[in-house]
N, C-alpha and C positions, 0 to 999 in steps of 0.2 A: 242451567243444570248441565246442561252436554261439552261446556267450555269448563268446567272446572278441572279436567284436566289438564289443562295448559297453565292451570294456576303452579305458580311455583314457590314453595314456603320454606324458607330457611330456616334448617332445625336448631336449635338452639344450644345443642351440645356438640356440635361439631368443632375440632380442634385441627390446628394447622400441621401441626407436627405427625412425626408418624413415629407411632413405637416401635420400637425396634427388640425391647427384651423388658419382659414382664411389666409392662407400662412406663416404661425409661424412652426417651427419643436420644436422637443421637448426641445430640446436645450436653444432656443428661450424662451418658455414659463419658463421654468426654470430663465433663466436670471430676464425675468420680476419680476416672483414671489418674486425674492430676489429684485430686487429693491422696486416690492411695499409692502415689510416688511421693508424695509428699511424706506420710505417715512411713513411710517405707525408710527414707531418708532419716527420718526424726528416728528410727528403730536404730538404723544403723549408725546413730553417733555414738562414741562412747559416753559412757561405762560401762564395763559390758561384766558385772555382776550380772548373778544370773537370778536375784530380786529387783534389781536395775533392771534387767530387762524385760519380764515377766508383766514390769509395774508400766512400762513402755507399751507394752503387747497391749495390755487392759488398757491401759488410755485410749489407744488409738481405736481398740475394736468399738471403745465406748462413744468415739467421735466420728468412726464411718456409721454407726447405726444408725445416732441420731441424726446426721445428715442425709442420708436413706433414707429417713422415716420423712424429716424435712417436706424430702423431694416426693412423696410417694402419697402424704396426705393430700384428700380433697377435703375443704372446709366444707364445702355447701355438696351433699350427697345426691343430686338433684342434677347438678351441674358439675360432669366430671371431666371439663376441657379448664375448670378456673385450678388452680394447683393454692399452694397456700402462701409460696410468697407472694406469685400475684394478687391473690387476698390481702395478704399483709403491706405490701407496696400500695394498693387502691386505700387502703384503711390510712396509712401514711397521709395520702395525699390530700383525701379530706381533710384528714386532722390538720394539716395546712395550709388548707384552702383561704380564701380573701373571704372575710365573713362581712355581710351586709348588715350591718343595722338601723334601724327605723324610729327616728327621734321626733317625739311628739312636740307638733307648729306652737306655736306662740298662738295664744287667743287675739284672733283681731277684733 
């Protein structure tokens, strides 16, 4: 009982990263910034109607959101160090896993 302090237990929700802005790591913010240079680009090509461009603006706000959202969901509420690609990458990996089958002997 007097040694269980010396025990030491690794919490299960601990993450490597460190947030830097509203649960984004730097990483994160990185990614965005090149997408919204990207979207930024994609504005700035012509045609520069101004329902061409309107229709531009809405796209792109529509593609940072959901890449936002992307990056911002945790699948398992429980455990908020797993993000959802990693989920979906792990779920990936299964699904092409080397699957093991078990074929019933021959009667001797």
């Amino acid at each position: 009982m007097k040694d269980d302090y010396l025990k030491f237990v690794f919490p299960e929700n601990v993450d490597k990263d460190y947030a830097v802005w509203m649960g984004y790591t730097l990483k994160d913010l990185g990614k965005l910034i090149v997408i919204v240079l990207a979207l930024l680009v994609l504005i700035a090509i012509p045609p520069f109607a101004i329902w061409w461009v309107i229709t531009k603006v809405f796209l792109s706000l529509i593609v940072l959101v959901i890449i936002m959202a992307i990056m911002t969901i945790r699948p398992i509420p429980s455990r908020k160090n797993i993000r959802f690609t990693q989920h979906l990458k792990t779920i990936n990996k299964f699904k092409h896993r080397q699957k093991l089958f078990f074929i019933k002997g021959k009667k001797q």
